[in-house]
C-alpha positions as a Markdown table, in Angstrom:
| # | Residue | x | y | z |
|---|---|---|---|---|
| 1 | Unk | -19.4 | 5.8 | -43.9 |
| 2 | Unk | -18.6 | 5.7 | -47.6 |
| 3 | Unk | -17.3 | 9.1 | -49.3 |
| 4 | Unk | -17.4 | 8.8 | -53.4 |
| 5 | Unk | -17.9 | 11.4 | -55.5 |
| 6 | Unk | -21.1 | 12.9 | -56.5 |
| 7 | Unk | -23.4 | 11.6 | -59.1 |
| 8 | Unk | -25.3 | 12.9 | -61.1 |
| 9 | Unk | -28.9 | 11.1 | -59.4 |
| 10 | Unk | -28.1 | 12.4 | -56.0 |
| 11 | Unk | -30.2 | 14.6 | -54.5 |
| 12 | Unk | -29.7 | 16.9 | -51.3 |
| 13 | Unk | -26.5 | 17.6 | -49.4 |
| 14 | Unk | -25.1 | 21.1 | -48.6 |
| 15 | Unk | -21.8 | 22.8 | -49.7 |
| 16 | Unk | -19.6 | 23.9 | -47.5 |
| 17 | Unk | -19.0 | 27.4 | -47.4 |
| 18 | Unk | -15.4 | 27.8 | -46.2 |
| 19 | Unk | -14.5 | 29.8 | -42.8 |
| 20 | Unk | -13.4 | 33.4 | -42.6 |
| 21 | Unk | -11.7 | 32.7 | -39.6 |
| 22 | Unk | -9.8 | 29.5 | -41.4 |
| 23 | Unk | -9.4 | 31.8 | -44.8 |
| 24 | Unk | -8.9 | 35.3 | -43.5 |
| 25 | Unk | -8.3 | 36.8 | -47.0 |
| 26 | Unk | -10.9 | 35.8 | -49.5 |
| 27 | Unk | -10.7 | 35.8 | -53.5 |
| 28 | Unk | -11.8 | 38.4 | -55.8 |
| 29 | Unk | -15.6 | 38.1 | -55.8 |
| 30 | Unk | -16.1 | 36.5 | -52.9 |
| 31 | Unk | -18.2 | 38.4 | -49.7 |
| 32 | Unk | -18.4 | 37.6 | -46.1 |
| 33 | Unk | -22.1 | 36.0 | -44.7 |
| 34 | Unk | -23.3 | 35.2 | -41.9 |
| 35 | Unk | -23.7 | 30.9 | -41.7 |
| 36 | Unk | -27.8 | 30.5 | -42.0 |
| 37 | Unk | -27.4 | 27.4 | -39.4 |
| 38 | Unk | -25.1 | 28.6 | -36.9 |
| 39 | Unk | -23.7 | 32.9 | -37.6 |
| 40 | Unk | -20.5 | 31.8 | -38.2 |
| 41 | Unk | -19.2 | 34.4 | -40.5 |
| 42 | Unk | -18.1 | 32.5 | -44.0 |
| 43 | Unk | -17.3 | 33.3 | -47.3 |
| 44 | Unk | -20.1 | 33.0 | -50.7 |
| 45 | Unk | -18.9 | 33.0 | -53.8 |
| 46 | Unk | -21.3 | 33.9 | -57.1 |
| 47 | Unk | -20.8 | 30.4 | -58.3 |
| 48 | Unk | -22.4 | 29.0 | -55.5 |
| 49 | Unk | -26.1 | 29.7 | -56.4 |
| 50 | Unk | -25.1 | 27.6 | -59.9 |
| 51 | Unk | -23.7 | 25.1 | -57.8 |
| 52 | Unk | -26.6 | 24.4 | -55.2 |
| 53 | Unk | -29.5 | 24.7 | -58.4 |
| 54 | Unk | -27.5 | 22.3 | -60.7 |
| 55 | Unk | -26.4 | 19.9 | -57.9 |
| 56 | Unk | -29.7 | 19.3 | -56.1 |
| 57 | Unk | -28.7 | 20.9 | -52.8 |
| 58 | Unk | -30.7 | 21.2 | -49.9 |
| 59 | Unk | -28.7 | 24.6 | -49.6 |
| 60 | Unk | -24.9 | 26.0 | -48.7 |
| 61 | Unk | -23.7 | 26.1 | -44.5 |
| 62 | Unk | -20.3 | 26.9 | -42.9 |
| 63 | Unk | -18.4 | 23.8 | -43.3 |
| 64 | Unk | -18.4 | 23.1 | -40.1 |
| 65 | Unk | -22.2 | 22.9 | -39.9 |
| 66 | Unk | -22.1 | 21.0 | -42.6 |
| 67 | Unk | -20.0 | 18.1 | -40.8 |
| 68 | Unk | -22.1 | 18.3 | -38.2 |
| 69 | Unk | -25.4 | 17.5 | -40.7 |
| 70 | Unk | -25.8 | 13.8 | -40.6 |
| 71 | Unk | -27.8 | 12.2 | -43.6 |
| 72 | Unk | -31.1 | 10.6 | -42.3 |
| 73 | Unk | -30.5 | 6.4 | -42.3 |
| 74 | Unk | -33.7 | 5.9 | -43.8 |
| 75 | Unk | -33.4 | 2.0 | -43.5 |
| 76 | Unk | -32.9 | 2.3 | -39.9 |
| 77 | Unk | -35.6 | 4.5 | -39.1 |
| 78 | Unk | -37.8 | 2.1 | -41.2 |
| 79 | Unk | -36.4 | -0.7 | -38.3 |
| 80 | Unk | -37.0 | 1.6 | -35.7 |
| 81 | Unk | -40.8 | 2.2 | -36.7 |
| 82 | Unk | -41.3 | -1.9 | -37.3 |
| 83 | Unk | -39.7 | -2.0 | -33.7 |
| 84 | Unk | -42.0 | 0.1 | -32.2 |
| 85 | Unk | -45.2 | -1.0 | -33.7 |
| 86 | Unk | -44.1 | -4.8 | -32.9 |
| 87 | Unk | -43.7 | -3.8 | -29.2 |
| 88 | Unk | -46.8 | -1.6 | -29.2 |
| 89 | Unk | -48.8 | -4.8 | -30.8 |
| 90 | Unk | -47.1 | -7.6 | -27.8 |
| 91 | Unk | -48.3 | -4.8 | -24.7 |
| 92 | Unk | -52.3 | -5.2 | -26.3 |
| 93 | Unk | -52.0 | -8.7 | -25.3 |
């Protein structure tokens, strides 16, 4: 996997909202939510909303949900399609 910095084409992604329990004492402005993927209580800051809009983000989860979010390989779901249709085609015979 590559990790480079964001530019300014790409689209999706989700920021990572950091842990309560690994930041017990948040910053001025910042209040606890519950992770929309998994409950996980985290901390939102009012930049965020900015942040997702003007970055093209799918939205904001714990960062540990956000780990666990894998990007879709589109090129090897495109092989796995051509791989099924091509078997599919060989069992008509």
């Amino acid at each position: 996997m590559l990790i480079e910095p964001r530019k300014e084409s790409d689209r999706g992604g989700y920021l990572c909202l950091p842990l309560c329990k690994n930041i017990p004492e948040g910053k001025p402005g910042w209040k606890k939510i519950h992770c929309p993927s998994c409950g996980e209580m985290c901390w939102w800051s009012p930049e965020n909303i900015g942040v997702i809009y003007h970055s093209h983000l799918d939205g904001a989860v714990c960062t540990e949900c956000a780990l666990r979010i894998r990007p879709v390989d589109q090129e090897s779901k495109i092989k796995e399609a051509q791989s099924w249709n091509y078997r599919r085609d060989r069992s008509k015979r």
